[in-house]
N, C-alpha and C positions, 0 to 999 in steps of 0.2 A: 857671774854668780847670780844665782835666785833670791829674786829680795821677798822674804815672807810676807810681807804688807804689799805685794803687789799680786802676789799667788791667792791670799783672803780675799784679796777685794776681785780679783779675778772669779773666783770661787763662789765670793757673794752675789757677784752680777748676774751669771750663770744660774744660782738659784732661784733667784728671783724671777731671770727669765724663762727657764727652763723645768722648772719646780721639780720633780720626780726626775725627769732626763737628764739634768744636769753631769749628773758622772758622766751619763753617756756620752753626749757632747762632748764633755773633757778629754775623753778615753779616743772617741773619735779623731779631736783636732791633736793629740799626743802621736795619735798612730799616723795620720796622713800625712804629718810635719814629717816624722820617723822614715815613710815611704818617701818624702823629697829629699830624703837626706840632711835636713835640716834637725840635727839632733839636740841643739839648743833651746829652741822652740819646741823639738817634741817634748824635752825636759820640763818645759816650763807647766806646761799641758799636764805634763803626768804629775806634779807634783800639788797641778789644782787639780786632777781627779782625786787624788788621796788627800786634800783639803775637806776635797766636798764627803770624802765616803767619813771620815775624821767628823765632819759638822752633823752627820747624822746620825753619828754614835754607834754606827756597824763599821765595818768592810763592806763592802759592795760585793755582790755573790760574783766569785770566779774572777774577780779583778787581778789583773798581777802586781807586785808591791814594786812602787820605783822609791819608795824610801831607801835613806843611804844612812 
């Protein structure tokens, strides 16, 4: 299970590093986990991308929703 205090701080780190990119990043390492078949980790991934689009107060344009 996804611990929401590790998806924020996953989410914050990312911004911090990434500033503007940050979704992408996210979006990226969600998809390439996804491509290894690692669907745990792509989980975790997708659900700091929609942390990060959530922290900027949009959707992210064309994002797809991995909200449950």
């Amino acid at each position: 299970m996804v611990k929401k205090a590790d998806v924020m701080t996953a989410a914050a780190l990312l911004v911090k590093e990434h500033g503007e990119d940050a979704w992408l990043e996210a979006s990226s390492k969600a998809s390439d986990h996804k491509a290894a078949g690692d669907m745990a980790t792509s989980q975790f991934w997708a659900h700091v991308a929609d942390a990060i689009a959530a922290m900027s107060g949009q959707e992210a344009p064309g994002a797809p929703s991995y909200k449950h």
